[in-house]
C-alpha positions in Angstrom: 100.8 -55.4 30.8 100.3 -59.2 31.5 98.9 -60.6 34.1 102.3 -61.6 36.0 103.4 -58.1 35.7 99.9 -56.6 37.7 100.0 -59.0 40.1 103.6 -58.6 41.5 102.8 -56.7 44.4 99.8 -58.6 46.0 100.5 -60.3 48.9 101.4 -63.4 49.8 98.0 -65.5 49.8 96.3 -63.7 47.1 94.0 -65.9 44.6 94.3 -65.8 41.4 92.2 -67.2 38.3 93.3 -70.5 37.5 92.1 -70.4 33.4 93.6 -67.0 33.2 97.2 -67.8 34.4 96.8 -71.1 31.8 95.7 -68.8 29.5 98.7 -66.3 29.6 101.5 -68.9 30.0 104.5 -67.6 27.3 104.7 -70.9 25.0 108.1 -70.2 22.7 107.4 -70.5 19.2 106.8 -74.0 19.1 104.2 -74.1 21.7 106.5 -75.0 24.4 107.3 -74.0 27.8 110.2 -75.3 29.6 109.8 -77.2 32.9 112.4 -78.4 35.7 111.0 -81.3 37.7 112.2 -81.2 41.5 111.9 -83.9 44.1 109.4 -83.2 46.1 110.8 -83.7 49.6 114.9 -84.0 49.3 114.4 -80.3 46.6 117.4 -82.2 44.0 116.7 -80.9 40.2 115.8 -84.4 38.7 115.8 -83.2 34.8 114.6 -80.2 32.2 111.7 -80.9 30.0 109.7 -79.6 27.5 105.5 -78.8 28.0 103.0 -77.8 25.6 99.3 -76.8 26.5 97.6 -80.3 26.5 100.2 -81.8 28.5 100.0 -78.9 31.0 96.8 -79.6 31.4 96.6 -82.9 31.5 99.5 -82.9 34.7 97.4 -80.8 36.5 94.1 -82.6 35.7 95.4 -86.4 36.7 98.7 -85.7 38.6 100.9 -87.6 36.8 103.4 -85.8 35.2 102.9 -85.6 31.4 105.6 -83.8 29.2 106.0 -82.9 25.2 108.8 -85.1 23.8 110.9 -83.3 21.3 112.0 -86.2 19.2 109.3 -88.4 19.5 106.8 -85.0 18.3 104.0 -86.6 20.9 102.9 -86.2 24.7 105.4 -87.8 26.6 103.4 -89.2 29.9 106.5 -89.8 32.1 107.3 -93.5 32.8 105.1 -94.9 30.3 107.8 -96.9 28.7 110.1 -97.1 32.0 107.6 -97.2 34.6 109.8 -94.6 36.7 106.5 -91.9 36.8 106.8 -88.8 38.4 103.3 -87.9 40.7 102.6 -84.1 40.9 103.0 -82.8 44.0 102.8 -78.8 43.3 103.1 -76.7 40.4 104.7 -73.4 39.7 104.8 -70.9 37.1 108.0 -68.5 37.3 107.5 -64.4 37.4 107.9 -64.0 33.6 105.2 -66.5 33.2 107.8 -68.5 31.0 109.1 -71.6 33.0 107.4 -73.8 35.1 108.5 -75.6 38.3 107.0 -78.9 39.3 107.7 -81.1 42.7 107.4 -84.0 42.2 107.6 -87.5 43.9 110.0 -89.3 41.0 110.2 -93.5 41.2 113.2 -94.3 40.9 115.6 -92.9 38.0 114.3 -89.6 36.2 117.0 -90.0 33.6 117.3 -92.1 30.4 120.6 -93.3 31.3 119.2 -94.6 34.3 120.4 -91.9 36.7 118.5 -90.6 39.4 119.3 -87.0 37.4 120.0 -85.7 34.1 122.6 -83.5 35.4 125.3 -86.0 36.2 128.1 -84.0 34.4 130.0 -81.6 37.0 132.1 -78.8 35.8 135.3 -78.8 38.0 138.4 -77.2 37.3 140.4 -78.8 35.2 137.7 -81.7 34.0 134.1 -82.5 33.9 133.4 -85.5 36.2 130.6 -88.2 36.5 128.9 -87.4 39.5 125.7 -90.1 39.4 125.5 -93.8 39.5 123.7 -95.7 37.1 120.4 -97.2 39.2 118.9 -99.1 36.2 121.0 -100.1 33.4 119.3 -98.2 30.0 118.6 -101.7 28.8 116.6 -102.9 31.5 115.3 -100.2 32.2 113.1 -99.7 28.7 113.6 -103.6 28.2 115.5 -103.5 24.8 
C-alpha cells in the first residue's frame, strides 16, 4: 500500500506527515514529477512543468516557484532570466501521489513566447486557432 492509498478515506481536515508525503512522491524514471502551475485567484492553467526533489523542496522552503528544466539539465527558478516569477501560494499533490498542483501568483507572462499561457493553441473544428496575445515580445522579454 502507499501512503495516498491508506489515507483516502480520512476526513476532510486530517494531518498528515509533511516528510512522509515528500518522501513517497512517484518521481518517473528521471526523477521527475510533473507540475501544472494555476493562478492563484482568476484558477486559468498558466503552463506544465517538470519538478525534481531539490526543486520541490526548495518551492516549498522559499515560495518562489523553482522548476527542473529539461533542456537546460539544471533547476529552473522561475523568472530568473525573465523576471516574470511565480510566488507559491499553495501546493497540492494529486491522489496517485504523481502530479502536483501549485497556485500561484504569476507576474506577468508564464510563457516563453511571452503569453500569459502556454496553452494558446485551441482545437476547434476544422483548425487550431491562436487564442493568446503576445504581452512581452520573446526578445524583450529575455533581452536577446
Amino acid at each position: 500500500m502507499s501512503i495516498f492509498k491508506d489515507n483516502e478515506g480520512r476526513p476532510q481536515g486530517a494531518k498528515l506527515d509533511k516528510a512522509a508525503i515528500l518522501a513517497a512522491v512517484k518521481f518517473n524514471q528521471e526523477g521527475l514529477v510533473p507540475v501544472i502551475a494555476q493562478q492563484f485567484d482568476t484558477l486559468e492553467v498558466l503552463m506544465l512543468a517538470w519538478m525534481n526533489a531539490e526543486a520541490l523542496a526548495e518551492t516549498l522552503n522559499t515560495g518562489r516557484v523553482c522548476y527542473w528544466s529539461r533542456s537546460r539539465k539544471a533547476l529552473w527558478r522561475k523568472g530568473e532570466s525573465s523576471g516574470q516569477v511565480q510566488l507559491l501560494k499553495s501546493a497540492r499533490i494529486d491522489c496517485d501521489g504523481d502530479t502536483l498542483l501549485l497556485a500561484v501568483d504569476q507576474t506577468g507572462p508564464a510563457c516563453h513566447t511571452g503569453r500569459r499561457h502556454c496553452f494558446f493553441y485551441k482545437f476547434e473544428p476544422d483548425a487550431v486557432v491562436i487564442d493568446g496575445e503576445v504581452m512581452i515580445s520573446p526578445d524583450e522579454l529575455y533581452k536577446k
